[in-house]
SEMAR-739618 format. One record per residue (C-alpha): residue number from 1; x, y, z; residue in one letter. Coordinates in steps of 0.2 Angstrom, whole numbers, plus 5000, padded with zeros to 4 digits. Layout:
SEMAR-739618
@resi->NUM	x->X	y->Y	z->Z	resn->A;
...
***
This chain:
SEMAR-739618
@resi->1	x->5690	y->6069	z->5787	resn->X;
@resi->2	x->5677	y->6052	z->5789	resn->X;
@resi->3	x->5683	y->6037	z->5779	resn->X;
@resi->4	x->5674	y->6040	z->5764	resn->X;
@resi->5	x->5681	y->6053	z->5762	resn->X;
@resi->6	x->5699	y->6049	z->5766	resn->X;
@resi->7	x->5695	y->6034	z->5754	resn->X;
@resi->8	x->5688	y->6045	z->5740	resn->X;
@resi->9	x->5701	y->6056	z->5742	resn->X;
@resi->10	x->5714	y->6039	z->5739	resn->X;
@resi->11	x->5707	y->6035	z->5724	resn->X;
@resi->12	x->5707	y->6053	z->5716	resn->X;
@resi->13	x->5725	y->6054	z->5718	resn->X;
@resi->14	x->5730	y->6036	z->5711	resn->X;
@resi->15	x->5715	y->6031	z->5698	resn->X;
@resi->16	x->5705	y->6038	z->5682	resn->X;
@resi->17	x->5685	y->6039	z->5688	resn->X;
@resi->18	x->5680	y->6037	z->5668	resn->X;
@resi->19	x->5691	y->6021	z->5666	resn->X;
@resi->20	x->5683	y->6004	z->5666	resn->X;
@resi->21	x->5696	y->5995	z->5675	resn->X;
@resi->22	x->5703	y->5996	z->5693	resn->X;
@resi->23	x->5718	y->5985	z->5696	resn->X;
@resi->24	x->5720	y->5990	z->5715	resn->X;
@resi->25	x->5732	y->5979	z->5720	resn->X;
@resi->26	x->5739	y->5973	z->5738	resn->X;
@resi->27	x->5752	y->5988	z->5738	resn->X;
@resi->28	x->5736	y->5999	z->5736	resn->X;
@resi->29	x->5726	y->5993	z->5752	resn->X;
@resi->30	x->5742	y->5995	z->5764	resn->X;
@resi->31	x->5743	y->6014	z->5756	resn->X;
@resi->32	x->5726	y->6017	z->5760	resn->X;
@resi->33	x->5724	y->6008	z->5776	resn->X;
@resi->34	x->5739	y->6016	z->5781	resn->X;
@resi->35	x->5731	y->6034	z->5776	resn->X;
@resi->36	x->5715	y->6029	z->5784	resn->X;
@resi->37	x->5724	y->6024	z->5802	resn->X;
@resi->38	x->5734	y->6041	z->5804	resn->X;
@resi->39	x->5717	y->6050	z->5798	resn->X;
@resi->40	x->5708	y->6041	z->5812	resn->X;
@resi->41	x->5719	y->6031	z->5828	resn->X;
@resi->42	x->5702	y->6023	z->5829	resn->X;
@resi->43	x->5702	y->6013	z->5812	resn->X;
@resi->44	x->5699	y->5997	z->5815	resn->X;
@resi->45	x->5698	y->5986	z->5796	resn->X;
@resi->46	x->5685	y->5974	z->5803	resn->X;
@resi->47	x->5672	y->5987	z->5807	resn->X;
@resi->48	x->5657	y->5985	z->5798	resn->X;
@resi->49	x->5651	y->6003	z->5798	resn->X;
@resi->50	x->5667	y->6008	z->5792	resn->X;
@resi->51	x->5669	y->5995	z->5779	resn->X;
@resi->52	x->5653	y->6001	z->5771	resn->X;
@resi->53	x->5661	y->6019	z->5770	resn->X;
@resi->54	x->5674	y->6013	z->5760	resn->X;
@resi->55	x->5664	y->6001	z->5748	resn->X;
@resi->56	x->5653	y->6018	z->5746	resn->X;
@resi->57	x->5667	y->6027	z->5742	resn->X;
@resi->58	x->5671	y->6015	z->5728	resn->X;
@resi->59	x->5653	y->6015	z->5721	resn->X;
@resi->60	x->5655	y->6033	z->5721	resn->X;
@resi->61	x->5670	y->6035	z->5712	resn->X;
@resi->62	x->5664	y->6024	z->5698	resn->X;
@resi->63	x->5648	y->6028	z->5697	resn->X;
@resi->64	x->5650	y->6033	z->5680	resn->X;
@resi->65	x->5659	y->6017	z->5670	resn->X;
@resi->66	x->5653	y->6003	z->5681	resn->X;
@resi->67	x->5645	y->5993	z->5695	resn->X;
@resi->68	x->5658	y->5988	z->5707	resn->X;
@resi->69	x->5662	y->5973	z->5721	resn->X;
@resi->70	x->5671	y->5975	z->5738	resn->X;
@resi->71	x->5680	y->5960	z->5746	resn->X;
@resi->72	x->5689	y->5961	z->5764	resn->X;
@resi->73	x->5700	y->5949	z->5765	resn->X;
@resi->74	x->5709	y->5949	z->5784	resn->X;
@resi->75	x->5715	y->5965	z->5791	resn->X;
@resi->76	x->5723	y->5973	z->5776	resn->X;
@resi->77	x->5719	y->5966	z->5758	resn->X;
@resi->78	x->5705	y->5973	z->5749	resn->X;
@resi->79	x->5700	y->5964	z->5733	resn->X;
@resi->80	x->5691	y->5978	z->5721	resn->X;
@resi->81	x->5680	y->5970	z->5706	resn->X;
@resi->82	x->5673	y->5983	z->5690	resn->X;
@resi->83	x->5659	y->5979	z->5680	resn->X;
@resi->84	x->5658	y->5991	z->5667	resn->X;
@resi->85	x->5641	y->5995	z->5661	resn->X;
@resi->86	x->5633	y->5986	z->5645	resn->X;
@resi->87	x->5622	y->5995	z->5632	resn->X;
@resi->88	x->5605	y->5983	z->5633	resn->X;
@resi->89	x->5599	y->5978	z->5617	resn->X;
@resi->90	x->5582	y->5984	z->5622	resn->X;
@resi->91	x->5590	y->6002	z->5627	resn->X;
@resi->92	x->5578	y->6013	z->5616	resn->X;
@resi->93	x->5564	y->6005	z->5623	resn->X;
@resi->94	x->5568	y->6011	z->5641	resn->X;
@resi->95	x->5575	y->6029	z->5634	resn->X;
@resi->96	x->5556	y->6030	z->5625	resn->X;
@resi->97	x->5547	y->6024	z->5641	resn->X;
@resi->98	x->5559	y->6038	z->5653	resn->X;
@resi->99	x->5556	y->6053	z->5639	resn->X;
@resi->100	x->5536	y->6047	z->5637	resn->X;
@resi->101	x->5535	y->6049	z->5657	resn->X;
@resi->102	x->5543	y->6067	z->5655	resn->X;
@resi->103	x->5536	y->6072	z->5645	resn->X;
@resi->104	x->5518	y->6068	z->5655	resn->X;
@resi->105	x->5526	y->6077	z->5670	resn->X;
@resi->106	x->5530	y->6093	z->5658	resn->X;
@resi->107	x->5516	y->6106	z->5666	resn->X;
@resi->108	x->5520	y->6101	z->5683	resn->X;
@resi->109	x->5538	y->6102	z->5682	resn->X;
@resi->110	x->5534	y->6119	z->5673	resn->X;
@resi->111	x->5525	y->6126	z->5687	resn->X;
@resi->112	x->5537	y->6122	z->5701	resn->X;
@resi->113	x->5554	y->6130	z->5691	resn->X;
@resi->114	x->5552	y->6147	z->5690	resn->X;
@resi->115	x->5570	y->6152	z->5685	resn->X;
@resi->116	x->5576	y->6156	z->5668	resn->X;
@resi->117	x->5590	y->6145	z->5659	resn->X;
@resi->118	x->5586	y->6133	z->5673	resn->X;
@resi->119	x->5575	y->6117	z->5674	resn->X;
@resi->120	x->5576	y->6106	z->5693	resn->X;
@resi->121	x->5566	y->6089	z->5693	resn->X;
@resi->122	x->5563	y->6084	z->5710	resn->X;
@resi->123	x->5570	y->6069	z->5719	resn->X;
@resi->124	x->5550	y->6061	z->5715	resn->X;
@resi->125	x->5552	y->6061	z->5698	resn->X;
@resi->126	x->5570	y->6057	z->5698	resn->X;
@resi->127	x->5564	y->6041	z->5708	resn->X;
@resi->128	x->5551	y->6034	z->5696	resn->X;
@resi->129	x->5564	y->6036	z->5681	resn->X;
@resi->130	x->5576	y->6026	z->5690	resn->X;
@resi->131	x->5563	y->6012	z->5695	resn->X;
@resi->132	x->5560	y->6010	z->5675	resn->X;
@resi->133	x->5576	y->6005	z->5674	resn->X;
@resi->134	x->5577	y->5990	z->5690	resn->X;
@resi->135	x->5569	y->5977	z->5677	resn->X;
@resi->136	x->5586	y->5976	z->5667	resn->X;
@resi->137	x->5595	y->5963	z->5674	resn->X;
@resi->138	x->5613	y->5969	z->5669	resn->X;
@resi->139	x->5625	y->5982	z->5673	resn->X;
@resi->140	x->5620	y->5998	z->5665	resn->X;
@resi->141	x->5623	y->6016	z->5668	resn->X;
@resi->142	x->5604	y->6022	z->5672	resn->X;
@resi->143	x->5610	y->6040	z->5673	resn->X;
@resi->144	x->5616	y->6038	z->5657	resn->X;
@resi->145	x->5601	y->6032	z->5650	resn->X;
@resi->146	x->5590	y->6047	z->5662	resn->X;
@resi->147	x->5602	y->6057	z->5653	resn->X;
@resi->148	x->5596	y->6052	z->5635	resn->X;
@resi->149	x->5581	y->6053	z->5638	resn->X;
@resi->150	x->5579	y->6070	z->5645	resn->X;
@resi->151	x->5591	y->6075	z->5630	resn->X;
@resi->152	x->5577	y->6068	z->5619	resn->X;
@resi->153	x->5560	y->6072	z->5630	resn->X;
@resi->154	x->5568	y->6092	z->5630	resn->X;
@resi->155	x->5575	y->6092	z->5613	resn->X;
@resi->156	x->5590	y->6097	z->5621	resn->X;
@resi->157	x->5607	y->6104	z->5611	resn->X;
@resi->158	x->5625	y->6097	z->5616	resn->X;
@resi->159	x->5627	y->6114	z->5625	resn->X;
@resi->160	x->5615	y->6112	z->5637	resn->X;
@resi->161	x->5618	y->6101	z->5653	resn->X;
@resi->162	x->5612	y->6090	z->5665	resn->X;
@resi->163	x->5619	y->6088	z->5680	resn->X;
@resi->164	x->5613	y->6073	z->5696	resn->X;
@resi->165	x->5615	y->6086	z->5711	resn->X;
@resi->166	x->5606	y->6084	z->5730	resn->X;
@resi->167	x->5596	y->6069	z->5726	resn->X;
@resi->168	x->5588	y->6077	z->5709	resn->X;
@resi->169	x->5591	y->6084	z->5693	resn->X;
@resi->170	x->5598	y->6101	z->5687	resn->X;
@resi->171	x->5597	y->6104	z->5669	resn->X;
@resi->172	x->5605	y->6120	z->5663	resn->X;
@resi->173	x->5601	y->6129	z->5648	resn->X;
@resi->174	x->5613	y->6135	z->5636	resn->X;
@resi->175	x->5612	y->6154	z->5638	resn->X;
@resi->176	x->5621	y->6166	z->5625	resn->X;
@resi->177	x->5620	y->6185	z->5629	resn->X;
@resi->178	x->5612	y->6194	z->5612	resn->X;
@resi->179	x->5597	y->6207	z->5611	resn->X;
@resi->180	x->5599	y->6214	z->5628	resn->X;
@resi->181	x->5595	y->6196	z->5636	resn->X;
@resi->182	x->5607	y->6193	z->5652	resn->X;
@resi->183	x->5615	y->6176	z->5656	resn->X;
@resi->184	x->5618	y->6171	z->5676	resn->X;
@resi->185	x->5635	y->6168	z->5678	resn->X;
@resi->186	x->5635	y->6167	z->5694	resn->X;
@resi->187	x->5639	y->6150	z->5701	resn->X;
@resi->188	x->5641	y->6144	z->5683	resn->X;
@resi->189	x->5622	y->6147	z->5681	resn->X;
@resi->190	x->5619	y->6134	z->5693	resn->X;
@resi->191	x->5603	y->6136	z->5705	resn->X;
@resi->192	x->5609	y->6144	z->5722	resn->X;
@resi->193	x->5599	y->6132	z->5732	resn->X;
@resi->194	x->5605	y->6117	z->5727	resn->X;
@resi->195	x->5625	y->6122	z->5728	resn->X;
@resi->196	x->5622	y->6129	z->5745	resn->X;
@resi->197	x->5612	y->6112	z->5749	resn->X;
@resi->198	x->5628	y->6103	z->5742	resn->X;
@resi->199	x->5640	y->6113	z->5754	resn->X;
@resi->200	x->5629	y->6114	z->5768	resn->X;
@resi->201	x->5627	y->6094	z->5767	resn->X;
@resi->202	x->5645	y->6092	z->5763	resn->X;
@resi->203	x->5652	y->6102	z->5779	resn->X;
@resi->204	x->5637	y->6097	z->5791	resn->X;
@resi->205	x->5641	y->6077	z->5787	resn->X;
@resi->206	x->5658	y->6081	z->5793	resn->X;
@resi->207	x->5662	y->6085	z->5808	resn->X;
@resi->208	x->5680	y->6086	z->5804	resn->X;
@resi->209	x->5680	y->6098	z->5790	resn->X;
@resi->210	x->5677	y->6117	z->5794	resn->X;
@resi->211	x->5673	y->6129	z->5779	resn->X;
@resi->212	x->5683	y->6144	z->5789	resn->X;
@resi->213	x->5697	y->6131	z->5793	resn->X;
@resi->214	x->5698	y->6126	z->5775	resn->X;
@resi->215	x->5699	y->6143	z->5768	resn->X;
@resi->216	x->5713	y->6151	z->5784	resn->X;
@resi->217	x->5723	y->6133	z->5775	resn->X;
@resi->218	x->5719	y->6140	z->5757	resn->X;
@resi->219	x->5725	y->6158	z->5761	resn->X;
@resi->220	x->5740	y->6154	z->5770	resn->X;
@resi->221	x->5747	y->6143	z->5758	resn->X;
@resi->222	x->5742	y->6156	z->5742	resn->X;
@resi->223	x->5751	y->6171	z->5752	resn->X;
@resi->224	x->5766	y->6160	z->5752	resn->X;
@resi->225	x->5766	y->6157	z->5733	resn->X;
@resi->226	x->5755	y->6167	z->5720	resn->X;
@resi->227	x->5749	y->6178	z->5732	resn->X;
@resi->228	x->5763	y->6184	z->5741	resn->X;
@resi->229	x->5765	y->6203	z->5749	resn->X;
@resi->230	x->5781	y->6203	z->5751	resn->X;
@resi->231	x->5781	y->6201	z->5733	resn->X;
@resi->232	x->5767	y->6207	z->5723	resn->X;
@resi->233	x->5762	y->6223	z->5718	resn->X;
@resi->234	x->5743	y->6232	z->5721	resn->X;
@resi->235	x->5741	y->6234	z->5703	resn->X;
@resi->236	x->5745	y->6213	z->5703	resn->X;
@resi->237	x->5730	y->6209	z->5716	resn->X;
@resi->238	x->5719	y->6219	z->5710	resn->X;
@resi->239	x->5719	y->6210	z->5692	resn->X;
@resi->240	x->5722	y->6192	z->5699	resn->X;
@resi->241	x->5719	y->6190	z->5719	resn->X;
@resi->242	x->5700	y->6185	z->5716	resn->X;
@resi->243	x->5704	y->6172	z->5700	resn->X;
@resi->244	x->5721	y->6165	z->5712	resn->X;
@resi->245	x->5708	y->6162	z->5727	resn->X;
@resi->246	x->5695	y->6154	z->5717	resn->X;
@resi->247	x->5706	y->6143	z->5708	resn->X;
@resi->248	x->5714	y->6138	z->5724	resn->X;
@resi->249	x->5698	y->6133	z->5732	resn->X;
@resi->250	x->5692	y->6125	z->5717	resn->X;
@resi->251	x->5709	y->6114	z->5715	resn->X;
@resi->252	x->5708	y->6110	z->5737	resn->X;
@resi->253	x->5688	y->6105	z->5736	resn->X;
@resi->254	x->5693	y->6095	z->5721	resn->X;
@resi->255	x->5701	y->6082	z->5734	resn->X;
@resi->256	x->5686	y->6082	z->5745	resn->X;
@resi->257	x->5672	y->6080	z->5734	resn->X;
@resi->258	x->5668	y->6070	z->5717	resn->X;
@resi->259	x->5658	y->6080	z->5704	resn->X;
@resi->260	x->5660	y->6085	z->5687	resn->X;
@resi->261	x->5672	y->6099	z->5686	resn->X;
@resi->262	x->5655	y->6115	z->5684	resn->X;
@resi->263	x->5648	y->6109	z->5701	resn->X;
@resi->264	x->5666	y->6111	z->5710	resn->X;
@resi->265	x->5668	y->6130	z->5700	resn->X;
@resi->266	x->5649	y->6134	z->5706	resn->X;
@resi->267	x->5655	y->6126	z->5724	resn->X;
@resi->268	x->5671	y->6136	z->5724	resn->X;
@resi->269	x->5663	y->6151	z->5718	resn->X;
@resi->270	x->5647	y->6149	z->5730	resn->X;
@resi->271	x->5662	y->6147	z->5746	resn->X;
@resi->272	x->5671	y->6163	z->5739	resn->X;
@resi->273	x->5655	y->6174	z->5739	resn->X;
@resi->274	x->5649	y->6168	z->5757	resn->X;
@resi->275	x->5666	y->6171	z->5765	resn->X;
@resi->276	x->5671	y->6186	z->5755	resn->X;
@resi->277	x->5674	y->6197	z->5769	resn->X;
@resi->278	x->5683	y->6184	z->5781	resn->X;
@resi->279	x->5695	y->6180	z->5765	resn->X;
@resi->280	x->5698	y->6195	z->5763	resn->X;
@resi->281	x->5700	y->6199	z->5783	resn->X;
@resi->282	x->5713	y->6185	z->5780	resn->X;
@resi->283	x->5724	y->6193	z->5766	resn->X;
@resi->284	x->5725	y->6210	z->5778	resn->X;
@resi->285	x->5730	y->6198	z->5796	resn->X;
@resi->286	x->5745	y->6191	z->5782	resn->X;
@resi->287	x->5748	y->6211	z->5778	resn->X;
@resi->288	x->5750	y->6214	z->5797	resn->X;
@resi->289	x->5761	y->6201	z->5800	resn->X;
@resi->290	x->5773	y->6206	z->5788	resn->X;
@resi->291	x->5772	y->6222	z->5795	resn->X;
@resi->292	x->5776	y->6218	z->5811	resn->X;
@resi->293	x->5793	y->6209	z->5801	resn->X;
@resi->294	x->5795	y->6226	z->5796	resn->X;
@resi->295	x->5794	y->6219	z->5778	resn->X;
@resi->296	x->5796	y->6234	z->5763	resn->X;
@resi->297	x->5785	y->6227	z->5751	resn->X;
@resi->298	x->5772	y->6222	z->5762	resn->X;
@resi->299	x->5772	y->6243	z->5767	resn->X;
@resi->300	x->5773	y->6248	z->5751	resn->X;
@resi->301	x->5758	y->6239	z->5749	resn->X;
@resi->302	x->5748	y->6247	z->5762	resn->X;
@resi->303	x->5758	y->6264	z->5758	resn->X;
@resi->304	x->5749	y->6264	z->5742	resn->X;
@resi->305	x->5734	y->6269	z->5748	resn->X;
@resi->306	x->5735	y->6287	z->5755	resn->X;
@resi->307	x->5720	y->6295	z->5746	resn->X;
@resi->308	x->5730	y->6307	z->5734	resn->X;
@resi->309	x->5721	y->6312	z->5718	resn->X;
@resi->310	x->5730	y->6302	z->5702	resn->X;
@resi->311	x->5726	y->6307	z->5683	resn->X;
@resi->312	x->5722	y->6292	z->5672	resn->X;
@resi->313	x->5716	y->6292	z->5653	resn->X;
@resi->314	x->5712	y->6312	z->5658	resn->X;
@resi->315	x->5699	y->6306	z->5672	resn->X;
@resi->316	x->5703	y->6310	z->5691	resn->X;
@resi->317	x->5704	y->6298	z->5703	resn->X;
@resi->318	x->5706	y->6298	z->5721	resn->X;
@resi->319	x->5713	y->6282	z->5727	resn->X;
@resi->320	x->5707	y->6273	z->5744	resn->X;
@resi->321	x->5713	y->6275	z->5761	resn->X;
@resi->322	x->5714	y->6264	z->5776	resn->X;
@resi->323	x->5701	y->6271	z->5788	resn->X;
@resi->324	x->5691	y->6261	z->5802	resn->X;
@resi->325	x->5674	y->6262	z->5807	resn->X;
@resi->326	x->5679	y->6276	z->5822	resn->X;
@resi->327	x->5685	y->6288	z->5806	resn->X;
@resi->328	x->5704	y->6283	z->5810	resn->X;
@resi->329	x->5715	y->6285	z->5796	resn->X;
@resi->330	x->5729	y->6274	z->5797	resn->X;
@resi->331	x->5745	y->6277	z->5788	resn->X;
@resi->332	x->5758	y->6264	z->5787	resn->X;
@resi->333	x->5770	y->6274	z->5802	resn->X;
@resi->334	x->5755	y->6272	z->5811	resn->X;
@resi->335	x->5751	y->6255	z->5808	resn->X;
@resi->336	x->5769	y->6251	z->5811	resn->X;
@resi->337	x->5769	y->6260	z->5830	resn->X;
@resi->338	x->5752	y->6250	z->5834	resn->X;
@resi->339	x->5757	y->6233	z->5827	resn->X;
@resi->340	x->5774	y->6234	z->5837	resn->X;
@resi->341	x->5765	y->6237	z->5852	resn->X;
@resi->342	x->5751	y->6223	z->5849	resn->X;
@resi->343	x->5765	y->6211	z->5846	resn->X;
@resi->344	x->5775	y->6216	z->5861	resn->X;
@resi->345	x->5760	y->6213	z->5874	resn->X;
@resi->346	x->5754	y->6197	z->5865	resn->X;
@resi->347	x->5772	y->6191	z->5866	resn->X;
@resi->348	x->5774	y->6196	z->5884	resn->X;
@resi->349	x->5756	y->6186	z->5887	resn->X;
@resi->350	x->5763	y->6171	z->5882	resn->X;
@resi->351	x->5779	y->6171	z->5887	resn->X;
@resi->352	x->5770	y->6175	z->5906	resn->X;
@resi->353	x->5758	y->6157	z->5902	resn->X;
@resi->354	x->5774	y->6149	z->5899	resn->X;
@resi->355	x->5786	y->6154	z->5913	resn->X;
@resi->356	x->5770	y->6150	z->5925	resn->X;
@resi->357	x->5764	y->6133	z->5918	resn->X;
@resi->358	x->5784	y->6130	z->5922	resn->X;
@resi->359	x->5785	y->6133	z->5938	resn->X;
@resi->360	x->5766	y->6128	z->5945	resn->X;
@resi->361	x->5773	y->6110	z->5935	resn->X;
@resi->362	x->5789	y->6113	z->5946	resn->X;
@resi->363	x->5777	y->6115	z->5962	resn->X;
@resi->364	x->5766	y->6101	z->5958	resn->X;
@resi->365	x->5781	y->6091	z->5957	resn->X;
@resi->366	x->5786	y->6096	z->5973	resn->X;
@resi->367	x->5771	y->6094	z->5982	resn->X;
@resi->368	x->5769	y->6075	z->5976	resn->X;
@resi->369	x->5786	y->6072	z->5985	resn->X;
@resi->370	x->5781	y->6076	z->6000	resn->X;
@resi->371	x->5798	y->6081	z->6004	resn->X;
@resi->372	x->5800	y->6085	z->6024	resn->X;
@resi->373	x->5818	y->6094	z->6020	resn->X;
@resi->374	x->5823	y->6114	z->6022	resn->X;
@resi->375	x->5827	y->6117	z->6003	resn->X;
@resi->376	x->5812	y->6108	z->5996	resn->X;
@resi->377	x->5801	y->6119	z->6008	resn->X;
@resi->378	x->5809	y->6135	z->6004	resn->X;
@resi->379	x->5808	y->6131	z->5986	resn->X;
@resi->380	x->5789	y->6127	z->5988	resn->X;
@resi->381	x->5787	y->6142	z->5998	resn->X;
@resi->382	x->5796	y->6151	z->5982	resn->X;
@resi->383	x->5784	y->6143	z->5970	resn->X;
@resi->384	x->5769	y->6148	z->5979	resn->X;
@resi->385	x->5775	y->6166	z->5981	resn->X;
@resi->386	x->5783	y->6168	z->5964	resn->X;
@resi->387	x->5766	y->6159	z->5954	resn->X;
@resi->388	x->5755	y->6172	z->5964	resn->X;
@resi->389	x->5763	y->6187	z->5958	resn->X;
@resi->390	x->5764	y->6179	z->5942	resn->X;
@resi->391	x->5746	y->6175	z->5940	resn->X;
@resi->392	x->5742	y->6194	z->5946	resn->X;
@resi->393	x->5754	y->6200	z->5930	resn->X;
@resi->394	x->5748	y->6190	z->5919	resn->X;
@resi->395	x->5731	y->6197	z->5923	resn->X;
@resi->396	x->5738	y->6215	z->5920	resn->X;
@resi->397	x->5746	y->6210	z->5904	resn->X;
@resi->398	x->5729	y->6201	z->5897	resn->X;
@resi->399	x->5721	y->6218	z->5900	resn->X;
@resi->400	x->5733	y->6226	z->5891	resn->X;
@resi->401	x->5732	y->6216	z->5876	resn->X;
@resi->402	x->5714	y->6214	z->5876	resn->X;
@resi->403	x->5712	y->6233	z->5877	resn->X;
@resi->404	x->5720	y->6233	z->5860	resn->X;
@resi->405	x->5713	y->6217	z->5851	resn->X;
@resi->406	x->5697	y->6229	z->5849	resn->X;
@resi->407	x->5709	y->6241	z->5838	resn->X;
@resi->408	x->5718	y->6229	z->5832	resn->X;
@resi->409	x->5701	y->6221	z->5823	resn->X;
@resi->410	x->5695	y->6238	z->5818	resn->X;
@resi->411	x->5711	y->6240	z->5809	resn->X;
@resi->412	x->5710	y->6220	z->5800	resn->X;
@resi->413	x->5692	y->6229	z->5797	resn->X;
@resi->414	x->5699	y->6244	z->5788	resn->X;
@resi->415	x->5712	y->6235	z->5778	resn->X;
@resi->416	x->5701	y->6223	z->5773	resn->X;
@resi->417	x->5689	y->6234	z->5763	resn->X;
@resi->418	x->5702	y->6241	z->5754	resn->X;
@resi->419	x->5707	y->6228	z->5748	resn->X;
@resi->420	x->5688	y->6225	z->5743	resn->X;
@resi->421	x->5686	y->6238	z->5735	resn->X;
@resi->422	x->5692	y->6244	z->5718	resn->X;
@resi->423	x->5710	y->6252	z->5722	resn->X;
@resi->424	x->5704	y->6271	z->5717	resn->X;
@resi->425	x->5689	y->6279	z->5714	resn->X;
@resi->426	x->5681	y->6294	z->5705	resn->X;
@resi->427	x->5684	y->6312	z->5710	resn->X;
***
């Protein structure tokens, strides 16, 4: 996590973004400092580059209610001033000139949005509108006022919105379903372009944070609340699994990243659609492991689906079995034999790396001395002897396991699709 980030992250958790005051006292910069040092052994408080992270992450985060000052006083006091915005007597006059240079721009913003519901002004324009606003000398909030104006230039209605996203603006029609007209509802309507650019930006820009890393945290820590097999039903994750997982995401990005609550739904629900098969090749490794634990409801789980016809609201249906790509069907006794015998090898493999990293340390140790007597001889002699065979075992045993990592994935494979799919199908 970089140190905007960490800092942003700070002032989620302890302050309100739309309050116009920020009494961060001294108590405040030791917590953060302190969060920023075990987030990075590297922090150093009198880094330039590293100061201007944090100042940005307080601009950031206040964007929205004022203009604000950073002071670093020694190593570990920070001394935050808010301005909050002022509404300029001459306010109208800048809306009028904003909505009169929209409204200019109208046929070429026309011709390069083609989507329905969905109006994007480039970066270009977005710039000019902003530079209307540099000859008011105090604070104001010019998105705001952007925001008023394109209200007025578009004639818009309160349930449209605008939203500042990639450098641009987004303005999302209001869409109501009526007369066989269709809404996207789909990343909360929002262009698929732009969230992906927002993601892509967000986890390229961050070295530390990892979208598959993120989501295996996610999973794990749903499986062992809402989403746990050794409690829930099939009839349970097949209403709620996909409202629990993008909730989850939404409530873990919410830490990461400052937007209006729409763009970290679309972001969620952009992540969930993207991943949707590693997720769900997630939830079925969390079935296997509970099956190796010879856990009952986690079997009854899997058990469920054993391709038997069932009568519903006088409709057959055939519900789904486990079958891999080789046309393997694997019922849970199978599953059981297979998991005990992958857990067995991958055990023996590492308990093999760990009794030989002992005793090729012990050797080593040895062999430092350079001790001239009979026993350390003989136990180096026994090192040497005992490490080789080792090393040759540990070879057998990796082959072993590897020859069954390829079943083992088919069957994660397999699991996972039906747990995709819908639980039963149509005879």
């Amino acid at each position: 996590m970089t140190i905007y980030q960490a800092t942003k992250e700070f002032l989620i958790e302890h302050y309100d973004p739309h309050c116009a005051t920020c009494e961060f006292t001294d108590e405040d910069a030791f917590e953060l400092y302190k969060r920023l040092r075990a987030g990075d052994p590297e922090f150093e408080a009198n880094d330039t580059h590293q100061k201007e992270e944090i100042r940005q992450a307080f601009t950031d985060f206040y964007i929205n209610v004022g203009k604000v000052a950073i002071f670093f006083k020694s190593t570990d006091k920070i001394i935050v001033k808010l301005f909050p915005y002022e509404v300029h007597p001459n306010e109208m006059a800048y809306i009028k000139k904003i909505c009169a240079y929209v409204q200019s721009i109208a046929e070429e913003l026309d011709k390069e949005n083609d989507q329905d519901n969905i109006l994007v002004i480039p970066e270009r324009y977005l710039e000019e509108m902003e530079h209307f606003l540099k000859e008011i000398s105090i604070p104001v909030n010019s998105r705001q006022m952007i925001k008023k104006a394109l209200f007025e230039a578009f004639k818009l209605k309160e349930q449209d919105i605008i939203l500042f996203m990639n450098g641009k603006v987004v303005i999302r029609f209001f869409c109501q379903e009526s007369g066989g007209v269709s809404c996207e509802r789909r990343l909360e309507g929002l262009p698929y372009d732009e969230i992906s650019e927002l993601m892509d930006a967000f986890y390229q820009n961050n070295p530390d944070n990892d979208m598959a890393s993120d989501l295996e945290m996610i999973i794990s820590t749903l499986t062992d609340s809402t989403l746990d097999f050794r409690e829930i039903d099939n009839a349970y994750f097949d209403r709620y699994h996909i409202k629990l997982i993008q909730e989850a995401i939404v409530e873990f990005i919410r830490r990461k990243m400052s937007q209006p609550e729409i763009i970290l739904s679309a972001a969620a629900n952009y992540i969930f659609r993207e991943s949707f098969y590693f997720i769900h090749e997630l939830l079925a490794e969390k079935l296997l492991e509970l099956i190796a634990k010879r856990d009952k409801n986690a079997e009854n789980f899997l058990r469920f689906y054993n391709g038997e016809t069932t009568m519903s609201h006088g409709q057959k249906f055939i519900i789904n079995e486990i079958i891999d790509d080789k046309g393997q069907v694997w019922q849970v006794s199978m599953i059981q034999n297979f998991i005990s015998q992958y857990s067995k090898a991958e055990a023996k493999v590492k308990k093999t790396e760990l009794t030989l990293r002992a005793l090729s340390s012990e050797l080593a140790e040895l062999q430092m001395d350079e001790s001239d007597t009979i026993d350390a001889k003989r136990r180096m002699e026994f090192l040497r002897l005992k490490t080789g065979t080792m090393h040759e075992e540990l070879q057998q045993f990796k082959q072993y396991w590897e020859g069954l990592m390829g079943d083992y994935d088919n069957l994660v494979i397999a699991i996972s699709r039906v747990l995709m799919q819908r639980r039963q199908r149509r005879a």
